[in-house]
C-alpha positions in Angstrom: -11.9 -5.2 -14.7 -9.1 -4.9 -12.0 -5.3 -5.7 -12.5 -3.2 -6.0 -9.4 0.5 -6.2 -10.0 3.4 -7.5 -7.6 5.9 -5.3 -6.9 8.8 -6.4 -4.9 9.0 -5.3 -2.2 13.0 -6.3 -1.0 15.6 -3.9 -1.0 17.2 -2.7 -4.0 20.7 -2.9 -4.5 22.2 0.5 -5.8 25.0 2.3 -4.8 24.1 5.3 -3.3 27.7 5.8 -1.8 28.6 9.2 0.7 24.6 9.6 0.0 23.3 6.7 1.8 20.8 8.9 4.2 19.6 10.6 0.9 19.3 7.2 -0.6 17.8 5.9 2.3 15.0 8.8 2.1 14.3 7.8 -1.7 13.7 4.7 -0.8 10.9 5.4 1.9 9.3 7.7 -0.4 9.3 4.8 -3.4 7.6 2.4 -0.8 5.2 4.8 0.7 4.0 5.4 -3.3 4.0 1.5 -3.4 1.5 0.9 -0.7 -0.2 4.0 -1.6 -1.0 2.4 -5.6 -1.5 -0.9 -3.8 -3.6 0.5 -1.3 -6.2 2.6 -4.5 -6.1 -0.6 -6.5 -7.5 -2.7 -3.9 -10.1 -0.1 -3.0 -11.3 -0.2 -6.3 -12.1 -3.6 -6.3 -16.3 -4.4 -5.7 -17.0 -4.8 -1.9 -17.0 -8.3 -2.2 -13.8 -9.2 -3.5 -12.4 -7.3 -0.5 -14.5 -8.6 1.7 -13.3 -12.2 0.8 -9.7 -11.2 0.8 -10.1 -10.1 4.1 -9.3 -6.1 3.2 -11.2 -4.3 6.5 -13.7 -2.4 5.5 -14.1 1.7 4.9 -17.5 2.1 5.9 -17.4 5.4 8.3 -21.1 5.3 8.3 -20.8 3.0 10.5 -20.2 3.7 13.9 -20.5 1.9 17.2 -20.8 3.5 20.9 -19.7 1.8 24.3 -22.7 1.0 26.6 
């Protein structure tokens, strides 16, 4: 069985004070793990609950050629 948690995704409200581009940095890093968990948990779902949620599909076997 697959659990998806919500993580909010609005900014946080710290004070990073004189660090702000170092704060800044954390914070992309912190998202970029987000979507990266998101991203693993949702491909572990069965092809068909992605396919009805409308995630695109992995399939690299797959390929198509211009005529």
């Amino acid at each position: 069985m697959t659990s998806i948690t919500f993580r909010d995704g609005g900014k946080s409200h710290s004070s990073y004070g004189s660090h702000s581009s170092l704060g800044s940095f954390a914070d992309k890093i912190v998202r970029a793990y987000r979507r990266w968990q998101t991203e693993r948990q949702i491909e572990s779902m069965p092809m068909d609950v992605r396919k009805d949620i409308g995630w695109p599909s992995a399939d690299e076997n797959r390929r198509t050629t211009a005529r």
